[in-house]
Structures are given as C-alpha cells and as structure tokens.
N, C-alpha and C positions, 0 to 999 in steps of 0.2 A: 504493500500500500504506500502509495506518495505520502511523502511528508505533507505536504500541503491540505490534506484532506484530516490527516491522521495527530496532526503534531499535537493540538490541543487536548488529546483524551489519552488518559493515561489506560493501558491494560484492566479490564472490570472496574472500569469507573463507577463508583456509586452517583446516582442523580436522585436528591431525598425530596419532599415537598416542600414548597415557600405559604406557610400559615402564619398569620400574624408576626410576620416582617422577618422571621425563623425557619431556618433548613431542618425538618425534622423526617424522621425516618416513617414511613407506617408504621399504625398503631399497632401491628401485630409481629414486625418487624419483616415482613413477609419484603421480595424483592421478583422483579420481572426483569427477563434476559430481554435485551435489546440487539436484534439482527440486522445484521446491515445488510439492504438487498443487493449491491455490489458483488458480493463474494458471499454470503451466505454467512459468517461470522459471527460469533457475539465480541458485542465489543465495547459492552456498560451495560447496565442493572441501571433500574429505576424503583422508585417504589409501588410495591401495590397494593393504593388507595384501598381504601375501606368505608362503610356508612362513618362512622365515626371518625376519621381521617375526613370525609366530607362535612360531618355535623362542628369538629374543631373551625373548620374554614370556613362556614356559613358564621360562626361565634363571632369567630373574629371580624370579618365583613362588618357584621354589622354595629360591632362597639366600632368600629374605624367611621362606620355612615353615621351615628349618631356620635361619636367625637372629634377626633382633629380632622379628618377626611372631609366632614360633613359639614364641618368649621371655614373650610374656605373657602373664598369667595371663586367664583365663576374665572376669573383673570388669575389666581393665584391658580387654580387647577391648569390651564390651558398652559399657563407658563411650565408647569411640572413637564405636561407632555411634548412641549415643544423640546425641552432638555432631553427627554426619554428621545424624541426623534434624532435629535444632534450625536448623542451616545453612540446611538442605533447604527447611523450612516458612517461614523469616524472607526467602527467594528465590523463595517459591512463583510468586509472579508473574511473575517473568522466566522460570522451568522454563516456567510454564506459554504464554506468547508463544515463546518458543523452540520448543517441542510441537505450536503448532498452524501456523506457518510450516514447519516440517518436516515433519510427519504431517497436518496437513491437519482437525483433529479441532475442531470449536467451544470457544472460549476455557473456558468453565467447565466443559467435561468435561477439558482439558488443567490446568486448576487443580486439580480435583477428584482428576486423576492425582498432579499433585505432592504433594499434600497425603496421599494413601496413602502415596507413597514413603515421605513423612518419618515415615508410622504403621508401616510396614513396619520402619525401621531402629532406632523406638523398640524396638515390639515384640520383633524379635531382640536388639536390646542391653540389654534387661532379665531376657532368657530365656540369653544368655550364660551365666551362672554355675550355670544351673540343670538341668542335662541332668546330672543324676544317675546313678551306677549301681547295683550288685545283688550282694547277700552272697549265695553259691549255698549252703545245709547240703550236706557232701561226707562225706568221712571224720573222723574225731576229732583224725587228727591232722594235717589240713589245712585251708589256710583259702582259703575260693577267692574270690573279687571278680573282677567284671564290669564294668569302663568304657566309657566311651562315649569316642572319639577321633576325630578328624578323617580322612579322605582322603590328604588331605596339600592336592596342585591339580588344583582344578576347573575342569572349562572351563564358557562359557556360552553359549550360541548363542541369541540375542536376539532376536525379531521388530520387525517394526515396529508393529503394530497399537498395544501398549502398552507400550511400551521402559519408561517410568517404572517403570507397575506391575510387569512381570515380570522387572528388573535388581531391585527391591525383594523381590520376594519368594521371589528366587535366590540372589540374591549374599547379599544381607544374610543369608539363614542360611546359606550356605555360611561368609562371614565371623563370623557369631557361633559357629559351630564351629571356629574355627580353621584351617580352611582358607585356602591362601593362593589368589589368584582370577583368571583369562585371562578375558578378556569379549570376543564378536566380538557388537557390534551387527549389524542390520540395514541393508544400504549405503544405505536410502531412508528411516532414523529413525537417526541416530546421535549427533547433535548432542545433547538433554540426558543421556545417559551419560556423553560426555563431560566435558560442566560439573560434572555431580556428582564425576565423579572427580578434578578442579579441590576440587571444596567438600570429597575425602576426605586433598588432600594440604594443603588448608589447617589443618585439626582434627588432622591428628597421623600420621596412618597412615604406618605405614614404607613405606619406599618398595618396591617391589616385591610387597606386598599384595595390590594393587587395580591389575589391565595389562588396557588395552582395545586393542586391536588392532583397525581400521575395516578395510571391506574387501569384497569380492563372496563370497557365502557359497561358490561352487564354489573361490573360490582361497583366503582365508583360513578362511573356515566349516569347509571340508572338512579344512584343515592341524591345523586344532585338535582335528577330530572324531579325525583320525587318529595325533595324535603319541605315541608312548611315553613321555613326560614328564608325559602327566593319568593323573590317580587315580583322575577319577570326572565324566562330566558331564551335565550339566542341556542341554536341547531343546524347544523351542516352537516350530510350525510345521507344516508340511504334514504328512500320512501319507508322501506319497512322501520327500520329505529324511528325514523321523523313521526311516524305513527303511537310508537313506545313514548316515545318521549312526551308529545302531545297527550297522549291520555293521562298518563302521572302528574303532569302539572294540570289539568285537569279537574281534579280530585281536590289539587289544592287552590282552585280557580286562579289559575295564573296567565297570562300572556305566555305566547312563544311568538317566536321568528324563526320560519324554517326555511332554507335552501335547499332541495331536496335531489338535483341533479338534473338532468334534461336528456334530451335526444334532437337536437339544435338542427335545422337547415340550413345549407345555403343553396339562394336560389339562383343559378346563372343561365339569363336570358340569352337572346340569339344576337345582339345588341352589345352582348358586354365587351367590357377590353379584357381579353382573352389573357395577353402577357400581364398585364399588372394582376389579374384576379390570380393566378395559379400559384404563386407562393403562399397566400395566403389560405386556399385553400387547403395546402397540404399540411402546412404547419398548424391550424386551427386542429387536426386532428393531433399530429404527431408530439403537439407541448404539452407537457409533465409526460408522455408516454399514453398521451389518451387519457391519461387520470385528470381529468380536469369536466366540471360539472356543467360548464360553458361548451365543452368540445362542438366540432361543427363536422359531427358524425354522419350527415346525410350531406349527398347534392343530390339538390334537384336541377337538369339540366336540359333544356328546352331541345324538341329532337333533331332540329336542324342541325346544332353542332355539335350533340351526343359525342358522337364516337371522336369528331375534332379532340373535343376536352377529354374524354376519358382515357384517349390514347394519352396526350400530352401530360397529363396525374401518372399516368401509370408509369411512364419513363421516368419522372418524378423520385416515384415511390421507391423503383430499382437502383435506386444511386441511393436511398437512405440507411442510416446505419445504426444500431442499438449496440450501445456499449458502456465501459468505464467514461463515470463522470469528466472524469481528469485529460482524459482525451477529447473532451468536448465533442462528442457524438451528437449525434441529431436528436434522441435520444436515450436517456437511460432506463434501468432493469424495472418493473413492476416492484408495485411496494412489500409485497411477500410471496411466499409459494403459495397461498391461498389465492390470491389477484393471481399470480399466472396463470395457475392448474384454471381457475376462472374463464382467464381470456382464452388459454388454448383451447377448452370445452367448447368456447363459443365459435371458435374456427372451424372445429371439428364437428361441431353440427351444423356450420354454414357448406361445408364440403359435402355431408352426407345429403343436404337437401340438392345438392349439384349446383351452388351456388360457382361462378368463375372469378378466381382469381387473377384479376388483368395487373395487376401489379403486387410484389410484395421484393420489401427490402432484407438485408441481414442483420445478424448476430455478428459484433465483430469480434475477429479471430481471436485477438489477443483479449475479450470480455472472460473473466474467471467462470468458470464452467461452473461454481455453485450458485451465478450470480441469478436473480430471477428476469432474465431477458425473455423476450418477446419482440419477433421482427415485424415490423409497421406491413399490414395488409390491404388491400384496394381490392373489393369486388366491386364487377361491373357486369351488366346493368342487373338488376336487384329489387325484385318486388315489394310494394312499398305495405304489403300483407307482412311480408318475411321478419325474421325474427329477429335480424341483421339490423331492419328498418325500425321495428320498434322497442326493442329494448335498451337500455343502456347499455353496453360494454364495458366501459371506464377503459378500455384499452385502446391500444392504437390500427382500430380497426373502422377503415372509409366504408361508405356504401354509395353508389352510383344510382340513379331513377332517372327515366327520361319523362318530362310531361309536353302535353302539345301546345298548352294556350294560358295566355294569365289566371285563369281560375279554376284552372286544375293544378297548377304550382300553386294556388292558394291553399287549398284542399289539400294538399300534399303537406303542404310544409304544417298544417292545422293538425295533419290527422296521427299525432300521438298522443297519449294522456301526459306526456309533460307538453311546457310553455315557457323556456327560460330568454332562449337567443335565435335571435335569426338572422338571416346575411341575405342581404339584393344585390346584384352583380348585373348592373345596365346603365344604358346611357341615356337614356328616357327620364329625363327628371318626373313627368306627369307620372306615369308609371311607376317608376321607384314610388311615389309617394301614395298612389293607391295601392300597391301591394305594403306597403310597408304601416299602413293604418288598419291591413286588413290581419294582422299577424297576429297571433294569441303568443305573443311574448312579451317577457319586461323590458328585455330589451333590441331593438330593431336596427344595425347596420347597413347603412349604403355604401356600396363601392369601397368597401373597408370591414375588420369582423374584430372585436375587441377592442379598438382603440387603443392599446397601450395601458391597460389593467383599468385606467377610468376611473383613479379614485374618487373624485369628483361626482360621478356618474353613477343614480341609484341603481341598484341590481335584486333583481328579485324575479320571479315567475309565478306562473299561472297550473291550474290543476297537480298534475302529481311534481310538480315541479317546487310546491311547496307555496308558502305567503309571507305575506312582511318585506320589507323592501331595510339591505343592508347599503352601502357606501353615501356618497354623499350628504346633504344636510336631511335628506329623508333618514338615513340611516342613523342620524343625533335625534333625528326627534321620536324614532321607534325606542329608543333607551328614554323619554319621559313619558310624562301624563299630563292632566291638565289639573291646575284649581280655579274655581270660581271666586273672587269674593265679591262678597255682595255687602256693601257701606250703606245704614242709611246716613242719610243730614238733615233732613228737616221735616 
C-alpha cells in the first residue's frame, strides 16, 4: 500500500466514539473490523455503538442544546463553522487519503469530497445569521411574528457512498440552525467523520454539539432512528431502511428527511450536441463506481441516432478502467463483497435475460485481487420493462432505451417509482423546457447533469426516491420549525 493513502493509520487502529466532546470506547467495549475494499484488508477497528452508547449521545446533545451550544447566538454558531470549513480544506489531503482507504473511491474524487465538505460548512456558516422571519398583518391590536427555531436534536444516519459530502450537507445545516447533533456513520465509511469531528473540537464547538456514535446500522442506526430524545432526523440510504427508519420515528412522532436513491435518466434528443453530451454521460454513471444515489443509470435516446450514441458510449466504456485508488483509475473497487456479489448478481441476471453487452471496460491488472472490483458495463438497447431499467444497481452499470417522440421520452424517463434526477441533452430551448417541467424529479439538468455537487442547489426526490429537500437554504430550513407569537397592545 502507498504511503500516501496509508501513512496516517497506524496497524489496528482503534477509532472510539466522540460523546460529549470525549473519545470513548462502546459501552460494552465491543469493537468492528474495518475492510478496506482496495485489497480486502482490515486495517482499524471502530467501535460498536450500542442503545446506550446512542442514549449517552442523545444526553449529551441535548445538555449542549439547552446550554453553551444553545447559548449562542446565530453569528457566533456560523463563525464556528466557517473555522470547521477552513480546518476542513487546509487537511483536505489527508480527508481525502483517509476517504479513499476506507471507501474505496479514486484519490481526486475523495479530494474533490473534502473540499465540498469545507464549501458545505462555509456555506451554512454564512447563512447562520440569516434565516429570517415574518410580521403576519392580524388584528390592530396585535402584533404577530413568525421565527424560524431549531428542532432542538437531530439525529443523522450517514451512508457510506459519500460520508464527506452528506455529514456536510446535514449536519452542517442542522448545526447552523442550532440544532445540537447524534451522527451514526456508516460501519464500512466512518473514519473521516470522525476526524472532522476531531477538527470541530479543535475550532471551539462545545462539547456535546457534535456526538458521532460508530456502529452496525441495525444496532446503533436503529437506537437512534428510535429514541424519544431526537426532535427530528435526517436518512440517506436504501428505500427499505428509509422505511425502518420512518416508522421508529414515527412512534415517537418525529420528522424525517429521507434521500432514498433513484434510477435517474438522461434524455438525449436527435438535436443534441453529440461530442459535448458523451463524457458526461459516461461518467454520471461510472462516479463513486455507480455508488452514487444521483447516478444517470438510464439513456433514453431518440431512435434517429440510437445506434450513433450507443456505438460512441460503448467505445467509451472499453477504454475504462477499475482499479487502485492511487492510480487514479476511472474508477475504484465496490464498497464491500456484499455490493459486488450484488452488482455481479445483477449482470448475471441481465445476461440470462439475453440482455447485450455493447460495451464493458476492465479490472486493472495491477488492482489487488482481494480488492472488490467490478468492470463498468453498457447494455444496449434494453427494455425499459427490464430489471436493468428499473431497479437501482448502485453499481457501474448503463442501460440504453430508444424512444421515438417527446412524450414517450417523457413516459420513459417518469416510469420508475423513484424521482431524484434527470438530464435533457438538446438544443431546442422551447423543448428542453417543456420536457424539463414535465419531469417527476427534484432535480432537472439541461445540457449538463450535476453541476458540480451544487451545494447551493436543493436536492431531494419524488416517490421511492424518498422526501424533504437537503443542500441549499431549503436544506437550513428543513433543520427548523416555526413559532408564532402572538402580542397583544391594546
């Protein structure tokens, strides 16, 4: 293993919880092997969370909401995090070698994460101060106002795909509202949460702020989903957990915000520009390795130039390469053996339906043979019935559809039960824009497909795709509530 990936973690690294501002071990003293999907390795221990390891961390949350945490003003909090983002970005480099020995993800998409984080905690600590409220006109002789207030504690259930980005664009406006904050990483990405939470007790943050609790999502995940102690929480992950988790907070009538993953189109008219659309389309599938809840897992491809584009993808596809991070491959291995064995089921029952593979790239040679690789696949053309088209994969697997006319690409791109993202590829401004109002997504691209992470830019979806809307100032204001008051005077 390169120094550059490995130098900061010493041989069985212990990584213990951050509970009221203290590194403490589980309650039970119990510990979880951490694999590096690179090489298959253990190469740190974490610990594993428990109810009580979760009920310490909801304690402390909330003496921190109801004391010095809860004490500062809206400008003093945003200042904290604007420091957490400076940290952030002046460490980018180790985040980002720590990110990809843990998740498995190529060096400069694990940089490129760190470096949102730290735009993530500017953004919410300049927007701190600013969440304003609303003079109602009532009666003459009352005066009504509307503020915006915090929760109190939120919990967070973290995935592994992009721990950086989505603790960034949770916690952080959960924290620049005032909110005090429970974090249960993901047990197979946990490691940079915790150093930032290291980099939040360094900058100032009272202690019981910011509690990450490590742990297996059925025994701490679930303790958190379900404790009477949160106010309100945030979920990234499967539809089936996003369902688990919804119901337990439930019980304790609570808010959630769930992201639940998608099955994303893009749609490329007869119309588009051909060369600027094709990189984009290949890498929307192949970034984090497919693991990504945005992926742009379909084209739909008008049938004039079908076979044009899907030739053009597929040559594409055969020059791509899966391998060690450090090499900077196109991309890197699956987050476990469970995710491979996964994806490769899903290719091997896209073969047995006689599905064609017009493009698939490699394994590369020198990738460690325990690592969990998977080579980037292109079927084409592919019913939009097939199992290809409508489920999620999380892996790096395209599917091709040809449709004849704008309202069967409409139909197309509608017809799964998620709603996260969609992609228009034409030069028809009229058109991009009625296809693009006709879309059951949160979010809608023209002639482009992510813009660049978008922190700015709310993010959310529609049916199994989950609800609540995270980034942007929508995503500050799903972390409060409202008060009324009502004054009289005379």
């Amino acid at each position: 293993m390169n120094d550059q990936i490995s130098s900061n973690i010493a041989p069985n690294m212990v990584f213990r919880h951050l509970i009221g501002g203290k590194e403490v071990p589980a309650s039970d003293g119990l510990l979880l092997d951490v694999i590096s999907p690179i090489d298959g390795s253990l190469f740190a221990k974490i610990a594993a969370g428990t109810a009580e390891d979760i009920n310490s961390a909801v304690t402390a949350a909330r003496a921190a909401f109801e004391g010095a945490w809860g004490k500062l003003t809206a400008t003093e909090r945003g200042r904290l995090l604007m420091k957490l983002g400076q940290i952030v970005e002046a460490h980018a480099d180790e985040l980002a070698a720590l990110e990809s020995r843990d998740n498995g993800k190529p060096l400069r998409q694990s940089k490129a994460d760190a470096v949102a984080l730290a735009r993530y905690f500017e953004f919410y600590g300049s927007a701190a101060d600013k969440l304003h409220g609303d003079v109602i006109p009532y009666l003459q002789t009352h005066f009504v106002g509307v503020e915006r207030v915090p929760h109190g504690v939120t919990g967070h259930i973290v995935p592994w795909n992009y721990p950086m980005q989505i603790f960034g664009r949770s916690v952080g406006a959960a924290l620049a509202a005032g909110n005090a904050v429970v974090v249960k990483p993901a047990e197979d990405a946990s490691l940079t949460i915790l150093r930032v939470a290291q980099f939040a007790r360094e900058v100032g943050f009272p202690d019981g702020a910011l509690n990450i609790v490590t742990g297996l999502g059925r025994q701490a995940g679930a303790a958190l989903a379900a404790h009477p102690g949160i106010d309100f929480l945030s979920f990234t992950g499967s539809p089936e957990t996003g369902t688990a988790v919804q119901t337990a907070a439930a019980r304790n009538h609570v808010g959630v915000t769930l992201e639940l993953g998608g099955k994303s189109a893009q749609i490329v008219f007869d119309d588009a520009d051909i060369e600027r659309a094709l990189p984009t389309l290949v890498n929307a599938i192949i970034q984090n390795g497919g693991q990504t809840c945005s992926a742009g897992s379909r084209l739909l491809i008008q049938r004039g130039i079908f076979d044009e584009v899907v030739n053009a993808v597929a040559e594409r596809f055969r020059a791509l390469r899966a391998g060690h991070p450090e090499r900077e491959p196109d991309l890197g291995p699956m987050i476990n053996k469970a995710q491979q064995r996964r994806v490769l089921g899903y290719l091997e029952r896209a073969r047995n339906e006689g599905l064609r593979i017009l493009g698939e790239g490699v394994v590369a040679i020198d990738a460690p043979a325990e690592g969990f690789y998977v080579p980037p696949v292109f079927f084409a053309p592919v019913p939009h019935e097939s199992v290809l088209s409508q489920e999620e994969v999380f892996g790096p697997v395209l599917v091709a559809t040809p449709f004849d006319d704008e309202e069967e690409a409409i139909r197309l791109a509608n017809g799964t039960a998620y709603g996260l993202v969609a992609g228009i590829w034409t030069r028809d401004a009229m058109r991009s824009n009625r296809v693009a109002r006709s879309m059951r997504a949160g979010q809608v691209f023209v002639n482009c497909y992510g813009a660049g992470g978008g922190i700015e830019l709310p993010f959310g979806g529609f049916g199994r795709s989950g609800h609540g809307r995270e980034k942007g100032f929508e995503g500050l204001i799903e972390f409060t509530t409202t008060r009324t008051l009502v004054v009289a005077h005379g």
